[in-house]
C-alpha positions in Angstrom: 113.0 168.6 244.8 114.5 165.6 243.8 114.6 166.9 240.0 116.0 170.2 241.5 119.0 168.1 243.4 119.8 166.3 240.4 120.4 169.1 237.9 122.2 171.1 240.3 125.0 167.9 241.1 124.9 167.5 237.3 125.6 171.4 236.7 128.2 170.8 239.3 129.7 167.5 237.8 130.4 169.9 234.4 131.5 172.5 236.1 134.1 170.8 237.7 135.3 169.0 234.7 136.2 172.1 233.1 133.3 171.9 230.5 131.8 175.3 231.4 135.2 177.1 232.0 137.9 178.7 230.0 141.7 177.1 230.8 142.8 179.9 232.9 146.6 181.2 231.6 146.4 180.3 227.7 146.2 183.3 226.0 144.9 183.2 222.0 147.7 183.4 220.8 149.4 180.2 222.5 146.1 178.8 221.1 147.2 180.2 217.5 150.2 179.3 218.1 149.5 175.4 219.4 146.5 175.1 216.4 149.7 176.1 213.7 151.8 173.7 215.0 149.5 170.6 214.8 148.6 171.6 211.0 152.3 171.5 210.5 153.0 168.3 212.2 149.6 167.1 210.8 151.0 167.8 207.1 154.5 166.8 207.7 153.4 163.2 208.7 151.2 163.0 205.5 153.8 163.9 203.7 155.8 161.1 205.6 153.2 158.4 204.5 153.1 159.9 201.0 156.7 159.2 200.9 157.0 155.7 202.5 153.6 154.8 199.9 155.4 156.1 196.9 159.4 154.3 198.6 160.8 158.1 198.2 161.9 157.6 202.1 164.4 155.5 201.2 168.3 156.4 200.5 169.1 155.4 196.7 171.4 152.4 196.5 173.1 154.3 193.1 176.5 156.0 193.1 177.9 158.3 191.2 180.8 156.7 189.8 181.1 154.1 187.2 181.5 150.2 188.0 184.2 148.4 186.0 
């Protein structure tokens, strides 16, 4: 019984945590739509580093015109 008590308040403890649910109101294509946007941002703060590693963040101190 006592084995029987504790799997059942277990089974309860997940179930209310949301582990053996779906999110109610988010459709699969908000998902897609939420998964394409974290790739982007993902790969546009690599690129960032990348940038800052190689000091291409940085505006270049030359000019265009010549210096007497």
């Amino acid at each position: 019984m006592r084995l029987f008590t504790l799997g059942v308040g277990l089974y309860l403890v997940t179930l209310l945590a949301g582990c053996a649910t779906r999110q109610p109101g988010v459709t699969a294509a908000e998902v897609h739509r939420r998964h394409v946007r974290m790739n982007r941002m993902n790969v546009q703060m690599m690129m960032q580093d990348i940038d800052h590693f190689l000091l291409l963040d940085r505006p270049s101190m030359l000019t265009d015109r010549r210096l007497p």
